[in-house]
C-alpha positions in Angstrom: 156.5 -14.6 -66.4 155.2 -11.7 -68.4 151.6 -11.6 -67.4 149.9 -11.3 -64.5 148.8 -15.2 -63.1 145.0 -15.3 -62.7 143.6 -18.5 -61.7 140.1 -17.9 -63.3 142.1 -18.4 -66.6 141.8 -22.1 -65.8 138.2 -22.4 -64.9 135.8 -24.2 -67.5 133.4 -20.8 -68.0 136.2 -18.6 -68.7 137.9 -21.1 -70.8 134.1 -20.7 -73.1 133.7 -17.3 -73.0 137.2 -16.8 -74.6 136.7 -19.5 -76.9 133.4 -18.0 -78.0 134.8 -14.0 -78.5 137.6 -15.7 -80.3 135.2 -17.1 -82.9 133.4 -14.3 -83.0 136.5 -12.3 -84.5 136.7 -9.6 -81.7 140.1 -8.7 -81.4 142.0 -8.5 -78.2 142.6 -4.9 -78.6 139.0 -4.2 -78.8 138.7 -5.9 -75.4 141.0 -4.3 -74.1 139.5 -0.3 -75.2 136.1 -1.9 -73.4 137.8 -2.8 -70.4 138.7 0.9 -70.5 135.2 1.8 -71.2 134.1 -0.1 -68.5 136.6 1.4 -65.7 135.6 4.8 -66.7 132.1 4.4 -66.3 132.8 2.9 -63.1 134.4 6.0 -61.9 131.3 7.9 -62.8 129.2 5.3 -61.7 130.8 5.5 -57.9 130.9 9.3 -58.1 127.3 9.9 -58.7 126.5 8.2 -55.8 127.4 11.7 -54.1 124.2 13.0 -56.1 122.0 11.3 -53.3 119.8 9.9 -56.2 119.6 6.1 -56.4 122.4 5.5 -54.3 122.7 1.9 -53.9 121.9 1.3 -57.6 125.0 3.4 -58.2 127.2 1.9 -55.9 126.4 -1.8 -57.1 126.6 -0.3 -60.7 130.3 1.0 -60.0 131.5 -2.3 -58.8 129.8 -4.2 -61.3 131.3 -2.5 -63.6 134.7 -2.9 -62.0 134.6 -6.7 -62.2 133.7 -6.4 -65.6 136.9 -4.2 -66.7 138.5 -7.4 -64.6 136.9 -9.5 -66.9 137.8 -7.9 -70.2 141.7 -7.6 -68.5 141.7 -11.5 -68.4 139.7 -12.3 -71.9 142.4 -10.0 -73.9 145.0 -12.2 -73.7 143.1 -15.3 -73.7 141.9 -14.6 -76.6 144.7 -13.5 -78.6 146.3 -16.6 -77.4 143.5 -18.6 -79.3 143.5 -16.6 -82.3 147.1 -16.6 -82.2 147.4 -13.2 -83.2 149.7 -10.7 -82.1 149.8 -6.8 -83.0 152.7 -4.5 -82.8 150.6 -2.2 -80.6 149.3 -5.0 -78.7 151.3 -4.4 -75.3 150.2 -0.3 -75.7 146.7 -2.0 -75.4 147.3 -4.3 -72.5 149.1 -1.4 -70.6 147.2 2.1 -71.5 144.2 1.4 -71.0 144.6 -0.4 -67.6 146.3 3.0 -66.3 143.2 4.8 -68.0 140.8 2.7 -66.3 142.9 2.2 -62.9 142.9 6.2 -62.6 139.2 6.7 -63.8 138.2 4.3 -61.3 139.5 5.7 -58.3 139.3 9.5 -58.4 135.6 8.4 -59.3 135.9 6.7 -55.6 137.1 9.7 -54.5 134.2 11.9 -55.3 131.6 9.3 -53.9 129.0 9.8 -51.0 131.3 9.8 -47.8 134.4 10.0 -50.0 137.8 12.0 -50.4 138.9 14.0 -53.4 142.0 14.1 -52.1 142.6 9.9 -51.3 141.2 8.8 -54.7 144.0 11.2 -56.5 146.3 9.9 -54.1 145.0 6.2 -54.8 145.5 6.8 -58.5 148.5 8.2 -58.2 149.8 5.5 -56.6 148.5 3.1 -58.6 149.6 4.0 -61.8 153.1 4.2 -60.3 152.7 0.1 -59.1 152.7 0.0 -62.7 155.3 2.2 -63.9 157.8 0.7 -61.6 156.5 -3.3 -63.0 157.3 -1.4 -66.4 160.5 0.1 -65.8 162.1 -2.8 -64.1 161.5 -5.1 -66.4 163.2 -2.7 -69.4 165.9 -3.2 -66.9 165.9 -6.6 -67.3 163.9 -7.5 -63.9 161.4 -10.2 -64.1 157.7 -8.7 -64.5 156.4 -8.2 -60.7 153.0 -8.4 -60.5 153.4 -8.9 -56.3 151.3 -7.2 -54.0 150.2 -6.6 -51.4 147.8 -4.3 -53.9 148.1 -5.0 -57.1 145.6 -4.6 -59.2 143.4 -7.4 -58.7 143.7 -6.4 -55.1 142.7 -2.8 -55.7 139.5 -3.7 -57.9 138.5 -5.8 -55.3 138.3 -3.6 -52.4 136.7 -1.0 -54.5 133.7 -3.5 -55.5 133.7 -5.2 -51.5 133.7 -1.4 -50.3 130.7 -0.7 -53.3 128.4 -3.5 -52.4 128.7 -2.7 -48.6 128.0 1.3 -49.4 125.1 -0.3 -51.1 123.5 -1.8 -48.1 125.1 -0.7 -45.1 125.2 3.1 -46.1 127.7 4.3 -43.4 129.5 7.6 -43.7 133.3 6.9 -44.4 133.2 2.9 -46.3 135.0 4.4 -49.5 137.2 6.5 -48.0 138.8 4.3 -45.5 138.5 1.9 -48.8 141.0 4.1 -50.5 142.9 4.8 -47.2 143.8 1.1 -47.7 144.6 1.3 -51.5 146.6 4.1 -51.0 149.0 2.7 -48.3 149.0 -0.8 -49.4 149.9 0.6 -52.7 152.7 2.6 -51.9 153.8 -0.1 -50.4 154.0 -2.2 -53.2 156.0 0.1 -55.0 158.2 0.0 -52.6 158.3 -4.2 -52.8 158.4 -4.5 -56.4 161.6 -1.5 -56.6 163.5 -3.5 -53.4 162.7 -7.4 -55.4 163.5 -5.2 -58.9 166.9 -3.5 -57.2 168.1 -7.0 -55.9 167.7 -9.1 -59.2 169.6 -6.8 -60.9 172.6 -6.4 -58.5 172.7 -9.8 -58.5 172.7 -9.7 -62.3 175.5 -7.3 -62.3 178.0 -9.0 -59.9 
């Protein structure tokens, strides 16, 4: 498998939506660069909250904004699979701006009301390196990991469950024990996707 499995592909509204972008002519690199666009402003969107101005509008603005950079990561390829197209920098689309977005997103967390700096670098950091390892095991000739337990889909939604409780229940401490969880559970998936990685290709070499 060399994407990630999202069940949502299957249902009837998402099946539309791609259907209707691929008429429209967008291409699946363009939905991609606003998937970026909308991680980013999701960052800022969950770091003003620190500005004590509008505070829950921010916080449900960040993780609306998160599930729509989810969105856009599922139309890309849906759509290009209905156009049938295909682009030589197509995979530098899918992957780049993810890790843009993945990182924008949660040093943004880091620097929102009741936040740490320090845990949303450390979140990114992390992160980005579930993906490198995905990346670099499968140039090895390891099967694409997208396992958990926080992958990305995982991530995104305990930023925007952390977000919409900030929003109403405005107790010190919801994002940063948000990205106490991201941080952990994401260095341990690097550690599950290197051990599943290291086996397959042992096995592959004996």
């Amino acid at each position: 498998m060399d994407r990630r499995p999202i069940a949502a592909r299957q249902t009837s509204w998402a099946v539309r939506m791609a259907e209707s972008l691929a008429r429209s002519g967008i291409t699946p690199n363009a939905i991609s660069v606003w998937g970026m666009i909308f991680g980013i402003g999701a960052g800022l969107a969950l770091a003003s909250t620190r500005t004590g101005v509008l505070v829950p509008l921010w916080w449900l603005g960040g993780a609306g904004l998160v599930a729509l950079r989810l969105l856009a990561n599922m139309l890309d390829g849906m759509v290009a699979e209905r156009q049938r197209s295909s682009s030589a920098l197509g995979s530098l689309f899918n992957e780049i701006p993810d890790r843009i977005s993945d990182a924008a997103t949660l040093v943004g967390f880091g620097y929102a009301a009741g936040s740490s700096p320090e845990l949303g670098w450390l979140a990114a950091l992390f992160a980005v390196l579930t993906a490198y390892v995905r990346a670099q095991l499968a140039v090895s000739g390891a099967p694409q990991d997208f396992g958990g337990p926080m992958a990305k889909p995982h991530r995104m939604a305990v930023v925007i469950a952390a977000a919409i409780l900030a929003s109403v229940v405005p107790l010190a401490g919801i994002a940063k024990a948000a990205l106490l969880i991201i941080a952990v559970g994401s260095a341990a998936t690097v550690w599950r996707r290197l051990a599943r990685g290291a086996r397959f290709l042992q096995k592959g070499a004996s």
